[in-house]
C-alpha atoms as one frame of an Amber mdcrd trajectory, in Angstrom:
protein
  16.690 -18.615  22.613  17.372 -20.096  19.033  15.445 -19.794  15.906  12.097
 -22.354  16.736  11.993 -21.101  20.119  12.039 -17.565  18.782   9.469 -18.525
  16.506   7.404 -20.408  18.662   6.873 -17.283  21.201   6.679 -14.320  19.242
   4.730 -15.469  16.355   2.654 -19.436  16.852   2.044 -19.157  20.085   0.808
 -16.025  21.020  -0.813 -14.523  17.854  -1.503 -17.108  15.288  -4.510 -18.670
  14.780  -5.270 -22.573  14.958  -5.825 -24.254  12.455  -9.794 -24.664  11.158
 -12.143 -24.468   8.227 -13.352 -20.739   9.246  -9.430 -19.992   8.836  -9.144
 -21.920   5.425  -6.050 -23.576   7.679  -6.133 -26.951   7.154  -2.050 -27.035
   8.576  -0.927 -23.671   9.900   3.287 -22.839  11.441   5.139 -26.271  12.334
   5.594 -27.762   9.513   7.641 -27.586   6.600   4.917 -25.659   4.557   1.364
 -24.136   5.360  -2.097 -26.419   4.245  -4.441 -23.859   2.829  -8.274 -24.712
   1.694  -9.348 -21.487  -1.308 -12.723 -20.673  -0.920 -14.691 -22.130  -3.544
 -15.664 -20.362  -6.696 -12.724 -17.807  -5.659  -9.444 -17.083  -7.370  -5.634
 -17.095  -4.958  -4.136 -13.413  -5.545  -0.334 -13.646  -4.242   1.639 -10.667
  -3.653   5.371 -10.052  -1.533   7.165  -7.250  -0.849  10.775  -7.105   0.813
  11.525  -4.311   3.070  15.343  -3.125   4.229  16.243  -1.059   6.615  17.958
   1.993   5.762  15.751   1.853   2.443  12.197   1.502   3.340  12.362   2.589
   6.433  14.701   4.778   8.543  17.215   2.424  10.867  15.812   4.318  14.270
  11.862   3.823  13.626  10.404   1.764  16.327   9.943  -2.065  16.250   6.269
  -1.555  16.465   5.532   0.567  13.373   8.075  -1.452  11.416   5.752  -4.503
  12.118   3.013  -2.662  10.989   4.392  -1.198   8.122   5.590  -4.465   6.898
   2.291  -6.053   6.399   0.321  -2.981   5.382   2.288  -2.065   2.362   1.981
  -5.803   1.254  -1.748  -5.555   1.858  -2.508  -2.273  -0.470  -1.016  -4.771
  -3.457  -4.293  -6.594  -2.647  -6.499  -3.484  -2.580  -5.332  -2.593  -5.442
  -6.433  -6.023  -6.866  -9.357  -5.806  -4.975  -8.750  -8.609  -3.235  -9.782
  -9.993   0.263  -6.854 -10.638   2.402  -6.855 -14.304   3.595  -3.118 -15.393
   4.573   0.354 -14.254   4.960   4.097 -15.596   5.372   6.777 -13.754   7.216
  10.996 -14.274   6.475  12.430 -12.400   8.790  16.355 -11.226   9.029  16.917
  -9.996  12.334  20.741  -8.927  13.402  20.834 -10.877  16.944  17.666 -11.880
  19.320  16.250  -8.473  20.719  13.354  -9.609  23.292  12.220  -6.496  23.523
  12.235  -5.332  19.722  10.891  -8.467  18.521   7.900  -8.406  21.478   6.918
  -4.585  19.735   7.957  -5.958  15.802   5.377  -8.747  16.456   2.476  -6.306
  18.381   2.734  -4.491  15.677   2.596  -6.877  13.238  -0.050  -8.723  14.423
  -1.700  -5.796  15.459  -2.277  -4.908  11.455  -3.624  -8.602  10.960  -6.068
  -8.044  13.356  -7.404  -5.205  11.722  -7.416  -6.815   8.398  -8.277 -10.178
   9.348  -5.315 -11.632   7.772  -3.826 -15.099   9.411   0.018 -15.953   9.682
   0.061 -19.204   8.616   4.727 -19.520   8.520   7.452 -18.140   6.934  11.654
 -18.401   8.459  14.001 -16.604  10.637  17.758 -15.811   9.824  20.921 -13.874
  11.082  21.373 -10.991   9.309  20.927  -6.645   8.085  17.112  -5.981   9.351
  15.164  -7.124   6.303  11.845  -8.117   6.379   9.867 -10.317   3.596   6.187
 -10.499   3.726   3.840 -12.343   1.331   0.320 -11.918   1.123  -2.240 -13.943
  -0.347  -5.581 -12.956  -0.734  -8.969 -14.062  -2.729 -11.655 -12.471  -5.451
 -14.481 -14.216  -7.101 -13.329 -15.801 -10.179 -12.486 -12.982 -12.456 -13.791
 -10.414 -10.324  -9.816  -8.934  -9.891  -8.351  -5.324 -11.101  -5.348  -4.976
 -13.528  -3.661  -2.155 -15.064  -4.434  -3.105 -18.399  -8.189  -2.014 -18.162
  -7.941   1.594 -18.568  -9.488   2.934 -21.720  -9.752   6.408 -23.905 -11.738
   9.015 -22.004 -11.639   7.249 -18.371 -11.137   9.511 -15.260  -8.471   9.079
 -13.241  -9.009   9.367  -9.747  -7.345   9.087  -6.514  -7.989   7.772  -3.152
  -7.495  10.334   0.014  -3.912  12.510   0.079  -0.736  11.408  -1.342   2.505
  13.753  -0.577   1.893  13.068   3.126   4.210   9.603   3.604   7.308  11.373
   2.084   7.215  14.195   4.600   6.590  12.144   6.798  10.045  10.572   6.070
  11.164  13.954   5.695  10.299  14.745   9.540  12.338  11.212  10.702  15.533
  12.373   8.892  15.192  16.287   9.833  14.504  17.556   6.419  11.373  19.143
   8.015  10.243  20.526  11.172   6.376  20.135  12.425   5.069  19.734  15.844
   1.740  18.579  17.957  -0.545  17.345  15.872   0.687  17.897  12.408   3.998
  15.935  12.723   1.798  12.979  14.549  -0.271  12.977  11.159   2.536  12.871
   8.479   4.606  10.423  10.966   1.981   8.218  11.030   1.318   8.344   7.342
   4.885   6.687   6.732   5.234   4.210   9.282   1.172   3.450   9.543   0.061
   3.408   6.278  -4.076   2.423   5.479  -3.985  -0.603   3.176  -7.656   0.957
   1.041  -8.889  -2.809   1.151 -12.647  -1.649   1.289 -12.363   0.845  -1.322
 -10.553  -2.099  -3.251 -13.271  -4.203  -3.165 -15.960  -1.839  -3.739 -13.723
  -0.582  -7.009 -13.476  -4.155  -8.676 -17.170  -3.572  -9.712 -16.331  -0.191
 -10.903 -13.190   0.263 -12.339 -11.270   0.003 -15.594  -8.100  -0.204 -13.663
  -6.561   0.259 -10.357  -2.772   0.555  -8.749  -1.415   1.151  -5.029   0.513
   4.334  -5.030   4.054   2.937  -3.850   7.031   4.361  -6.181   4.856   8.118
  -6.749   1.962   9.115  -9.017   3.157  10.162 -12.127   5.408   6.685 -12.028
   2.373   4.433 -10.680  -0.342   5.861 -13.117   2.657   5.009 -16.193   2.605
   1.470 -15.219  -1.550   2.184 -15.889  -1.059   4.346 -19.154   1.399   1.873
 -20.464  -0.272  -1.784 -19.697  -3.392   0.325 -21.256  -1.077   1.771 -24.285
  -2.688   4.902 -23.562  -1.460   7.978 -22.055  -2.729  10.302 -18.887  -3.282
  13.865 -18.437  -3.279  15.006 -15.032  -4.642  18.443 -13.853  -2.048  19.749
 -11.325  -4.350  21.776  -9.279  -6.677  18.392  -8.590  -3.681  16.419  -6.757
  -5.674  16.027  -3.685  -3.032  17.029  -0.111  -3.672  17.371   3.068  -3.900
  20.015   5.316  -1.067  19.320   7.515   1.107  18.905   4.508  -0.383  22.242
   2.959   0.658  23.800   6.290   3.849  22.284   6.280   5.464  23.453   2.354
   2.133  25.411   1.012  -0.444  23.935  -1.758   1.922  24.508  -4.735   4.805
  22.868  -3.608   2.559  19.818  -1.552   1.003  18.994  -4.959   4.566  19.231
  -6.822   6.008  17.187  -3.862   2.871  14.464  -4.442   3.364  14.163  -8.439
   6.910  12.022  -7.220   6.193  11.336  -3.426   5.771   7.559  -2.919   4.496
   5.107   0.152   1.064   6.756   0.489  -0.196   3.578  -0.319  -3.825   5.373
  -1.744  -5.436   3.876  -4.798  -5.312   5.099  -8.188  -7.888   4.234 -10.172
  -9.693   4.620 -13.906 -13.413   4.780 -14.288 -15.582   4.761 -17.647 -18.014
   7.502 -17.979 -20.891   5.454 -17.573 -19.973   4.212 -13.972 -18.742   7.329
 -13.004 -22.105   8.453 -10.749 -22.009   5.667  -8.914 -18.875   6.705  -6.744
 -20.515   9.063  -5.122 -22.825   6.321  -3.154 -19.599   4.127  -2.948 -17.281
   6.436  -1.281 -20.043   7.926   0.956 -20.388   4.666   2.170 -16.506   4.053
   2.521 -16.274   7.513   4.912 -13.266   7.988   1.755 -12.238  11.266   0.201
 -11.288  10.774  -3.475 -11.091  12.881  -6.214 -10.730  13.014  -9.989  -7.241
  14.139 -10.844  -6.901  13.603 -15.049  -7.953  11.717 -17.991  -6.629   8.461
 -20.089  -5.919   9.894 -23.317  -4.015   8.966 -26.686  -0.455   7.883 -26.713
   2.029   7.451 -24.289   3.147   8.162 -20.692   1.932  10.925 -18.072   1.524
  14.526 -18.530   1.076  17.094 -16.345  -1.305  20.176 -16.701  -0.723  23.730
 -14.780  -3.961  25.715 -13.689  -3.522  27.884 -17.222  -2.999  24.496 -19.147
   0.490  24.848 -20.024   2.396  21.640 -19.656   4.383  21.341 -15.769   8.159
  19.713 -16.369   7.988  16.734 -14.032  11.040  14.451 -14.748  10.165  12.117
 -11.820  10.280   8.701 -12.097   9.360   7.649  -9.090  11.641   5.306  -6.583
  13.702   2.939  -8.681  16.179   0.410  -7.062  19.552   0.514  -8.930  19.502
   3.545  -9.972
């Protein structure tokens, strides 16, 4: 099997979708590049992400989940934006032609687009280290998108679901923690299966100041926020929303420390004036979405960190960098 043959079974002929105006395909995989019709009165949001393995994701996780993964982290960038997902492109580095791996990468892969509606429409194969590149594009009504820059003195801050729960589940994969049954199913599942918040993206862009995926770890995330905003953020410790399995797992205190750095949750954070602020009740009943508020945009610079008594918490996270 060589590279069009490869391409033509795994990913054109079995899961893409023909070409058609209810697509926005005009020209879909074959061809040198994709055809794409916008919607009208709609602006193209563009996002990719590049995932290694040994970095992003530990070298034994199954083919399946790494699928999955790989388009689901590039799909929170357009929750965040609050964007509708509409297309993606897939350059994939594979080390020799695994039937069997690439036959779960691509059930699992597809098996995310399917729940997102989101079409393959091309993208390349090579020889190489497993390394996956996925770009996404999606769509929002002409200047209906989020930013970071939004945020202003006295917004909340708030937080979709749990965070803390993707880097135990890491944690688990490399033995660095022990959980069973149903509890090491949950945080397993929160790494490799992450939940791109596109509803609660789209329901935010009417709502909020500013909004960003929580990828690198909170206190790093909500700095890009503070600092595109040239504000700062105080966080209340004690509000970090975590799970129970990850309470059971390392106890509240140390879950919430753990979630201040802990990346690949892939929940929104988000800032919201005072005057909108009673409407997320209706929204988030409506989403079946925990969120709560978690701090305050503030004067100055950067992110701090308040204890239960008030006193300042020493976090010298800085979330996941590359290079350093």
């Amino acid at each position: 099997m060589n590279e069009f043959e490869l391409i033509h079974h795994y990913f054109k002929q079995r899961y893409s979708d023909a070409a058609g105006s209810a697509s926005g395909i005009s020209l879909g995989i074959g061809d040198d590049a994709a055809v794409l019709q916008p919607t009208l009165g709609c602006q193209t949001v563009v996002a990719v992400d590049t995932l290694v393995s040994g970095v992003h994701f530990p070298e034994n996780a199954s083919a399946y989940d790494i699928g999955w993964r790989s388009l689901a982290v590039n799909l929170s960038d357009l929750a965040a934006m609050g964007a509708v997902p509409r297309w993606f492109t897939l350059a994939l580095t594979i080390p020799s032609i695994n039937k069997d791996w690439l036959q779960a990468f691509s059930a699992g892969l597809f098996g995310c687009a399917q729940d997102y509606n989101i079409k393959l429409v091309g993208g390349d194969t090579t020889a190489g280290p497993l390394t996956l590149s996925v770009q996404v594009v999606g769509e929002v009504a002409d200047g209906n998108y989020l930013t970071r820059s939004g945020a202003r003195e006295g917004d909340s801050v708030y937080l979709t679901g749990h965070i803390g729960d993707a880097m135990a589940g890491l944690g688990i994969m490399q033995n660095r923690y022990s959980a069973g049954g149903t509890q090491r199913e949950y945080l397993l599942n929160r790494f490799m299966k992450p939940t791109p918040r596109i509803e609660a993206g789209l329901a935010l862009s009417r709502l909020a100041s500013a909004a960003i995926d929580i990828s690198d770890g909170l206190v790093a995330d909500l700095g890009h926020i503070a600092k595109a905003s040239q504000l700062s953020a105080q966080l209340q410790l004690d509000k970090i929303p975590v799970s129970n399995p990850l309470i059971e797992l390392l106890s509240r205190g140390t879950a919430q420390q753990l979630a201040l750095s802990a990346g690949d949750d892939y929940e929104i954070c988000f800032t919201v004036s005072s005057e909108k602020e009673q409407q997320l009740p209706g929204v988030f009943e409506k989403l079946q979405l925990n969120y709560s508020r978690i701090g305050e945009m503030k004067p100055g610079t950067g992110v701090s960190v308040l204890g239960e008594n008030g006193t300042q918490v020493s976090d010298r996270s800085t979330g996941y960098q590359h290079f350093s």
